[in-house]
N, C-alpha and C positions, 0 to 999 in steps of 0.2 A: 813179646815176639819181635824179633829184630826184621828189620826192615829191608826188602829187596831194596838195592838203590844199583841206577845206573845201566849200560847192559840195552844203550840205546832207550826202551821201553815198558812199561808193561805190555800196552797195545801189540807189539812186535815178539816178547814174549810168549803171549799167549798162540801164539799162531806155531803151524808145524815147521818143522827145519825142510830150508828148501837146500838144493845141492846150489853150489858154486856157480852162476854164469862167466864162461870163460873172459879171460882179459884177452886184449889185445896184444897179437902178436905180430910185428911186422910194419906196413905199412901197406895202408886200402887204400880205394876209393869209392865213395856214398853222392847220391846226388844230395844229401844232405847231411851234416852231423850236428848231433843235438851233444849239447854237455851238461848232464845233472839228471838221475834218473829217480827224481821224486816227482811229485804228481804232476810241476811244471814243466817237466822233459816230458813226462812218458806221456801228458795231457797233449801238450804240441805236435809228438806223434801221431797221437791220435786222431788229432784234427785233419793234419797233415793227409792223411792215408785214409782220412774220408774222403776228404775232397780229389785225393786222384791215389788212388790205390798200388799205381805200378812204380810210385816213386819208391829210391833204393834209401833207407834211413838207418842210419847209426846212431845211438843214443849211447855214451863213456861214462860210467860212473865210477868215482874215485873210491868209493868202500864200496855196499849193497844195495841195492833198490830198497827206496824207502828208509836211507839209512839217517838221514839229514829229518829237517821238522817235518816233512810230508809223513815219518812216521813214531813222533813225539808228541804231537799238536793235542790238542782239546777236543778234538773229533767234530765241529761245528761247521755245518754248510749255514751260513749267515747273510744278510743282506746286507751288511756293515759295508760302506763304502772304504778302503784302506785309503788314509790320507785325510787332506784339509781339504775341504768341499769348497770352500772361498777360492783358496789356489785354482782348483781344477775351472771355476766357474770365469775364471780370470782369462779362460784360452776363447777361441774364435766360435763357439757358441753360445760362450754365456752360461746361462742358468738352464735353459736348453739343454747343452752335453750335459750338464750336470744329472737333471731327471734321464737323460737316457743310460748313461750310466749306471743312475739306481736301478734302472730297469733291470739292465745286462744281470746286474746281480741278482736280483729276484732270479730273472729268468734262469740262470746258471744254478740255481739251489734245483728247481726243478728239473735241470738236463742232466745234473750228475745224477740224481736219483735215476732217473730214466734210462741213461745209460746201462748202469749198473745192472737194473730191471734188466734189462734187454739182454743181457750178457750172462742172467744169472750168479753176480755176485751178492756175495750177501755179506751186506756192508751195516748191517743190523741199522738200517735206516729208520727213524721214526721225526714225522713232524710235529714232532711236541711244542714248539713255540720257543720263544727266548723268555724268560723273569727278568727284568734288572729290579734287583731291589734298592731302598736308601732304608737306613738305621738312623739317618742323622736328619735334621732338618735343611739345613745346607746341602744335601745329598738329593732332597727333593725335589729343591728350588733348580739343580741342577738337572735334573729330570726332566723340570715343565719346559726349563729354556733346550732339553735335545729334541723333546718331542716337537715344539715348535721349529725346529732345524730340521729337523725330519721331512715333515711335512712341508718347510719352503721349498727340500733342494729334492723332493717329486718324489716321498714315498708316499705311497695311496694311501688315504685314512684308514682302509682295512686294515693295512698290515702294519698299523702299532696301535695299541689301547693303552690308554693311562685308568691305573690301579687305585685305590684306596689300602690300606691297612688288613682292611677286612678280606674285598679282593684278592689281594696277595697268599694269604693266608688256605683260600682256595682253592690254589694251586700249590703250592709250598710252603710249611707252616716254619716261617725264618723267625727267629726270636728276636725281638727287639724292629721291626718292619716298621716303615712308616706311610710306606707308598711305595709305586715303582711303577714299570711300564712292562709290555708285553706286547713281544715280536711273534705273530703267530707262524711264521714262514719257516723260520729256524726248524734246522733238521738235525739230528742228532745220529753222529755214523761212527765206526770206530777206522779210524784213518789208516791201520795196517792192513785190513783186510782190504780197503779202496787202494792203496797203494800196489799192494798185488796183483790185484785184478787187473787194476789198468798193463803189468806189465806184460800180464798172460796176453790181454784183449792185443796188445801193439805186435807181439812175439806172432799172434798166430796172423797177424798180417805180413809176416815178412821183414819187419825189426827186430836188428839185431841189437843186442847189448851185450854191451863188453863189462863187468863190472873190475873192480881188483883196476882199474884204467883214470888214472888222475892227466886231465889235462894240464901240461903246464906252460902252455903257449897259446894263446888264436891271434890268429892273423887272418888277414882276407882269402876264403878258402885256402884255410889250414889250420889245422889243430894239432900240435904238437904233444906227443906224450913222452915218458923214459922208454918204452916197448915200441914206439912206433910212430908214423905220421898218419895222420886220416886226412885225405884232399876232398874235399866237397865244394859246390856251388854255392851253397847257403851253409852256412854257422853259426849256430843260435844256442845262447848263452842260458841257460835257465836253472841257475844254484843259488838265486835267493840270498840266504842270509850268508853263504859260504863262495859272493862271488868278487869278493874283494882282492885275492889277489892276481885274479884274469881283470876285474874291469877298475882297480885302483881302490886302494884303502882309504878315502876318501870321498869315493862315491855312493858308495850304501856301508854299514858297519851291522854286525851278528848282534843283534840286543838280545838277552838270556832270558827264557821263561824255566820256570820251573812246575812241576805239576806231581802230586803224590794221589793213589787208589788206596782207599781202606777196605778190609775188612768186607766181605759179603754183610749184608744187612739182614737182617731175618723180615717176614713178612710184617709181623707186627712191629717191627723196627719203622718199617716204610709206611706203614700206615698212621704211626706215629707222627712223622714228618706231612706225611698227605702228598706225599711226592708220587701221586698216578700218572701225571699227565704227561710224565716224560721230558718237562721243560728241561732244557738247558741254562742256567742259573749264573748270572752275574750281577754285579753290585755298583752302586753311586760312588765309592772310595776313591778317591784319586789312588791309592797302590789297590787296584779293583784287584776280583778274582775272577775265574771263569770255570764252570765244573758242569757235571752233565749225570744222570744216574745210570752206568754201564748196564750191559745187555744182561750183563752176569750179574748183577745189583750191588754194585758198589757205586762209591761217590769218590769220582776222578773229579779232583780242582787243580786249578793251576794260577799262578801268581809270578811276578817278578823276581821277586829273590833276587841275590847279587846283579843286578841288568847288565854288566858289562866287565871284561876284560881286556886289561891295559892292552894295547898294541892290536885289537878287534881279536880277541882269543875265542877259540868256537866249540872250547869244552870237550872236546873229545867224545868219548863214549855216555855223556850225561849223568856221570856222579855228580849227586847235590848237595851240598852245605847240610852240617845238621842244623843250622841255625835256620836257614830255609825252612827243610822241613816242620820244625818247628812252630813258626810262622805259618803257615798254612793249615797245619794241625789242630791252633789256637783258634783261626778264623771257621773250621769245623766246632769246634766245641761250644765259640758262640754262637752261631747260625743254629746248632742242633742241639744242645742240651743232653735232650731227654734219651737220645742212645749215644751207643758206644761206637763212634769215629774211629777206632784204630787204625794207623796209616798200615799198610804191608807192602808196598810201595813205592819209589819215587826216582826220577827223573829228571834232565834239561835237556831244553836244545837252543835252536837262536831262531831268531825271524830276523827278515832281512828290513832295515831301516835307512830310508834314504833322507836328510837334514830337516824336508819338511812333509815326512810321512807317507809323502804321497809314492803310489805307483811308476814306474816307467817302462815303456813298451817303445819298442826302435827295431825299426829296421833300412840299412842301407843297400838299396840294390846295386851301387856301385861296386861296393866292397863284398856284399854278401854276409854282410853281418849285422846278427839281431840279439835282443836281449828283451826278458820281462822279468822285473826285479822289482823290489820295493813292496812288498806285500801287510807291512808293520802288524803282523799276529791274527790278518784278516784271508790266510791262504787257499783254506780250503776248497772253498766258492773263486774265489780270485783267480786260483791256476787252472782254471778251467775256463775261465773268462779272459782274462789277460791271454792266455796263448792263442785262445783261438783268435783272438785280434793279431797276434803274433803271425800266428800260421797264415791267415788268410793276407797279410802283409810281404811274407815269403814270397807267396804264391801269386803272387801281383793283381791279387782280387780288390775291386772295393766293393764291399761289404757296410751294414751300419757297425762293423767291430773296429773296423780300419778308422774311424773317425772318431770315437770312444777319445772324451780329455786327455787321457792315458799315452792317447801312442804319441810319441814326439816327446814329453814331458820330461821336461830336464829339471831335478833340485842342483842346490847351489850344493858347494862339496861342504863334507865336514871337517870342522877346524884340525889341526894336526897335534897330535900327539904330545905333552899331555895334559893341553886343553881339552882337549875332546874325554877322556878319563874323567878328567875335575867335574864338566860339566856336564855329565851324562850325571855321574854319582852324587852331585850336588842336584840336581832337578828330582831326581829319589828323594833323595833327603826330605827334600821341601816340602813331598807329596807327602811324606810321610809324617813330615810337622803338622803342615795344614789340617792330614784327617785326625790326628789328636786335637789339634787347636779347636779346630768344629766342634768336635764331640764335648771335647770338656766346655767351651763357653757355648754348648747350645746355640752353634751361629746359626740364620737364616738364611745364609749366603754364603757363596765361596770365599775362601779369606783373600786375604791379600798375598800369603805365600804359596796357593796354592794356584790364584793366576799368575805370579810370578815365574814358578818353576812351568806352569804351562806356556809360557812364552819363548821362555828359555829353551826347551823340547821343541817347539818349532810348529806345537800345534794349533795355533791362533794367527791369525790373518794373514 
């Protein structure tokens, strides 16, 4: 069977054809314009129009709603904090913002369900938990030292359990398992259908979207497009991995995921694996995977594959490498054996990466201009977190969201072109040395090239 590839999604696939939301034509005025209408625009909206209902909002999207990774992603509301916890814990409260921050995200896994709830979308929600498994022993060891990082930077003992072999097996029967851990908060959505919804939820408040509308200009109340200008008080920035050529190629760069759906599973398929509980599944690997069991019973994963293109390239419509494919395939057939994986399937897009992973949330009231970016593959829970710190920043509230490590948070840029290539695709490389090196010498520990290339990535101290 040949393989769907590309075409945005499967996620976005499977949903009904919506008509066209018109573009912009002319030039308005909004007391606010948002640019990017994935879950980070149309979430700020949201926020926005809770807290004072009769503001006038324009949200510009350059292709469709949901067309960027709000609807390519892994489908995971996570408690994953995006970034280095050290960094963030380095700001004016310490280790303090840092636990309130985990909190935010907990709490944000529960408010986007609630939402939804509230709205009647059905974003095929389940709290299944998170797995991460290790296959290696190094993989382990790397387990006990996150769960102990976990628990320093304020997750509640409840919500992670450290697994044994047999544990594991429990809940997903992974071949070759040695241990792992388990996030029981993890929710499991499929992110086209959340993407929709929030645009219907913002639409029937009185936000307008323009899609077919690529900004190619912001300046302080003004956004510039080819069809028109939009004047606004506030101007907030929210395209993620696609906002590099409004906030500078330099400042966050598109890193590439890639992600492929097999096959419906038959019931004794699934029984086979012992995949009831609906966890969302990821692994100890330094080139880790991430996958989930769809509503419809497949097994969507997703992995790195190619991570970048020279000059921040953002992949277009998400055709994937058959070598990609491939690679993800393999890591299906070890994981599961005993059925039949076939991809029908596959996809990329980008998550937005700022030099040291971390988040950044800004806004200046001189100028009227704000931005939340930086989300490194942790968005789903994030844009719903991050904007509302956003919005309520706007709106000249202080809030506990306005004080969040996050807002203010500046990384250093990244190195220029084609440094920045070398050393994206050499940090790969490494990870990818390192998890053979481990596996083949049975190391206890992480090698030496695989804290190397983590250094290099910017994800350590």
């Amino acid at each position: 069977m040949s393989v769907v590839n590309g075409g945005v999604s499967f996620w976005m696939r499977e949903q009904p054809t919506e008509p066209e939301r018109a573009p912009l034509r002319g030039d308005a005025t909004f007391d606010i314009a948002i640019i990017g209408a994935g879950m980070s625009g149309l979430w700020a909206a949201y926020h926005l129009t809770e807290a004072q209902p009769d503001l006038r909002v324009v949200v510009l999207e350059a292709e469709r709603v949901g067309w960027g990774a709000s609807g390519r992603n892994g489908g995971w509301l996570s408690q994953l904090i995006p970034g280095n916890r050290v960094k963030y814990a380095a700001g004016p409260e310490g280790a303090a913002g840092v636990t309130r921050l985990q909190q935010a995200m907990l709490a944000g896994i529960t408010d986007v369900v609630r939402v939804a709830a509230e709205h009647d979308l059905p974003i095929d929600a389940h709290r299944g938990g998170n797995l991460v498994v290790a296959t290696t022993k190094a993989g382990v060891a790397r387990l006990h030292a996150r769960m102990a990082a976990d628990l320093h930077h304020g997750l509640p003992t409840a919500s992670v359990q450290s697994l044994d072999s047999a544990q594991v097996a429990e809940h997903i029967d992974v071949h070759g398992v040695l241990g792992g851990l388990r996030y029981p908060d993890v929710t499991r959505i499929n992110p086209a259908k959340l993407v929709r919804g929030l645009a219907r939820i913002v639409e029937a408040r009185g936000v307008i979207i323009h899609e077919r509308t690529r900004a190619t200009s912001v300046q302080p109340r003004r956004v510039e497009t080819a069809d028109g200008i939009v004047s606004a008080a506030t101007v907030l920035v929210c395209t993620e991995g696609y906002s590099g050529p409004l906030m500078g190629a330099r400042r966050i760069i598109p890193v590439n995921s890639s992600m492929v759906a097999t096959r419906r599973l038959s019931d004794d398929e699934w029984a086979r694996i012992g995949w009831a509980g609906l966890d969302c599944l990821s692994d100890a690997a330094h080139t880790f995977i991430y996958a989930q069991r769809t509503a419809d019973g497949r097994i969507a994963i997703g992995g790195r594959g190619n991570p970048y293109r020279f000059r921040s390239g953002t992949g277009g419509n998400g055709h994937t490498p058959e070598a990609t494919i491939e690679l993800l395939s393999t890591r299906l057939r070890e994981y599961f054996p005993s059925v039949d994986t076939t991809v029908e399937h596959a996809w990329s897009g980008v998550m937005g990466v700022t030099r040291d992973w971390c988040t950044s949330v800004s806004f200046d009231p001189t100028t009227g201009l704000g931005h939340s970016l930086g989300y490194a593959g942790h968005g789903v829970t994030t844009a719903y977190s991050a904007t509302k710190s956003l919005a309520d920043l706007a709106l000249g509230l202080h809030t506990p969201h306005t004080t969040l490590p996050w807002v203010g948070y500046r990384s250093r840029s990244w190195e220029p072109e084609p440094i920045r290539w070398t050393g994206v695709h050499t940090m790969y490389r490494l990870f990818r040395v390192a998890d053979a090196w481990e596996e083949w010498r049975g190391s206890t520990e992480t090698c030496w090239l695989g804290r190397m290339a983590g250094h290099l990535a910017g994800l350590h101290g």
